[in-house]
Steps between C-alpha positions, in 0.01 A plus 500: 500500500738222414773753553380574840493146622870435380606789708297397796651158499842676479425708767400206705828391490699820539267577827398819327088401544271579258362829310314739723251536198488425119305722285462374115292677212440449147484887358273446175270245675267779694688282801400826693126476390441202782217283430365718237775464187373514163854478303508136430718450134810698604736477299804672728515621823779561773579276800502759812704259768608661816611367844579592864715329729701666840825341324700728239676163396158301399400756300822521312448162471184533353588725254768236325267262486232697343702605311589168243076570442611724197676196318380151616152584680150422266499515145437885403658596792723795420719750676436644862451876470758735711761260547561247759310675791670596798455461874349801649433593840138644610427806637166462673338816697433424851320766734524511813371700833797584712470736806530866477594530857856322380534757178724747562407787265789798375421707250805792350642470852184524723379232689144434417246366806257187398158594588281304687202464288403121532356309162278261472660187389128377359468484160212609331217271385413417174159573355234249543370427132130512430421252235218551289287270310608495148215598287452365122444819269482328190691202291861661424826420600794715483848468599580760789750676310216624226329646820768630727808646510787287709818585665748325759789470623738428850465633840792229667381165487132673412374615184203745419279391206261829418162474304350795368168522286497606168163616610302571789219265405729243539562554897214282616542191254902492591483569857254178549758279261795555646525454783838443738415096451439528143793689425660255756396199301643622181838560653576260703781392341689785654554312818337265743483778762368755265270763698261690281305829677316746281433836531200720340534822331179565390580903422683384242357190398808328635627197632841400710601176609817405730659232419658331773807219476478587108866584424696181656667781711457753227796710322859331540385249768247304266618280260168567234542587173273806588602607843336806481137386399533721200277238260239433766308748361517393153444110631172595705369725202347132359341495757124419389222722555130333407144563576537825341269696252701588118777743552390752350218524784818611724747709293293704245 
């Protein structure tokens, strides 16, 4: 951070203004594991540092001065990995509605003829989420992963973590426990404006939550070490599961 303040202060007097948004991780930490880490004696890790600002030249800036880190930063501090980085501009999707009636349409010659079907512009509603009382089965605790199967990744600035049950029996127990808050809770350190809605899929023991605001713009816009929410289903597998009977009760 002390790196960030010098160029700030330099900006200040260039008239540049300041970063549009620092993002800074410690990869070896479990940084990305939020409130929940467990890795507290690591021994290395890598410094994740990345920046936005709507001036090429401050980030250019940025870059030299990050870039003396390698020699006369903290002790143990070592090389930066890839070079001095480079200023790169960001390609963010944008959609748009934009009326048909001013779309000319020719197709091998012919011109085509818009039609005039009208669509609704209203977007469908999510599903309203029943919660249901968690009931205790028995004096176990498992982490999810030894219960379910997980899987995410990116949809834009969304990502989709899915939950699937190693068994059937298990349906009940998980649907009460995690619930869009719960799962919520344990990820909040995605973003401020994170959004969590869940969807059943009780034919096949399923779960699917959309993660709103997850990605910091997801893809090339964000600046996260893990723009595509890859590891969010590896982070959410510790996820703890108690109140339940032995495991074998489940899964034999």
């Amino acid at each position: 951070m002390s790196t960030i303040k010098r160029c700030e202060k330099i900006f200040s007097k260039m008239g540049l203004g300041s970063f549009e948004e620092v993002n800074i991780e410690c990869l070896g930490s479990e940084s990305n594991y939020g409130k929940d880490p467990e890795a507290s004696a690591a021994k290395e890790v890598v410094v994740w540092s990345s920046v936005r600002h709507k001036d090429k030249n401050a980030i250019a800036l940025w870059a030299k001065e990050i870039a003396g880190a390698s020699t006369g930063m903290a002790p143990g501090f070592t090389t930066m990995l890839g070079g001095r980085p480079r200023p790169t501009p960001i390609l963010r999707f944008k959609p748009f509605l934009y009326p048909k009636s001013e779309v000319s349409l020719n197709i091998n010659g012919s011109e085509m003829k818009p039609s005039n079907t009208e669509f609704s512009n209203t977007q469908p509603s999510s599903p309203k989420e029943i919660t249901k009382p968690i009931v205790k089965e028995g004096d176990c605790s498992f982490r999810l992963e030894e219960l379910a199967y997980l899987r995410s990744g990116d949809k834009g600035n969304s990502a989709n973590l899915g939950v699937i049950c190693r068994d059937m029996r298990l349906y009940e127990a998980l649907d009460s426990r995690l619930s869009s808050e719960a799962v919520k809770d344990f990820l909040q350190h995605l973003g401020d404006d994170l959004v969590v809605t869940k969807y059943n899929l009780p034919g096949i023991g399923a779960f699917n939550f959309v993660l709103e605001n997850a990605l910091g713009g997801g893809g090339v816009a964000s600046l996260k070490s893990d723009p595509q929410g890859k590891a969010i289903g590896q982070i959410f597998s510790d996820f703890i599961i108690d109140g339940l009977k032995d495991k074998d009760h489940y899964l034999n």
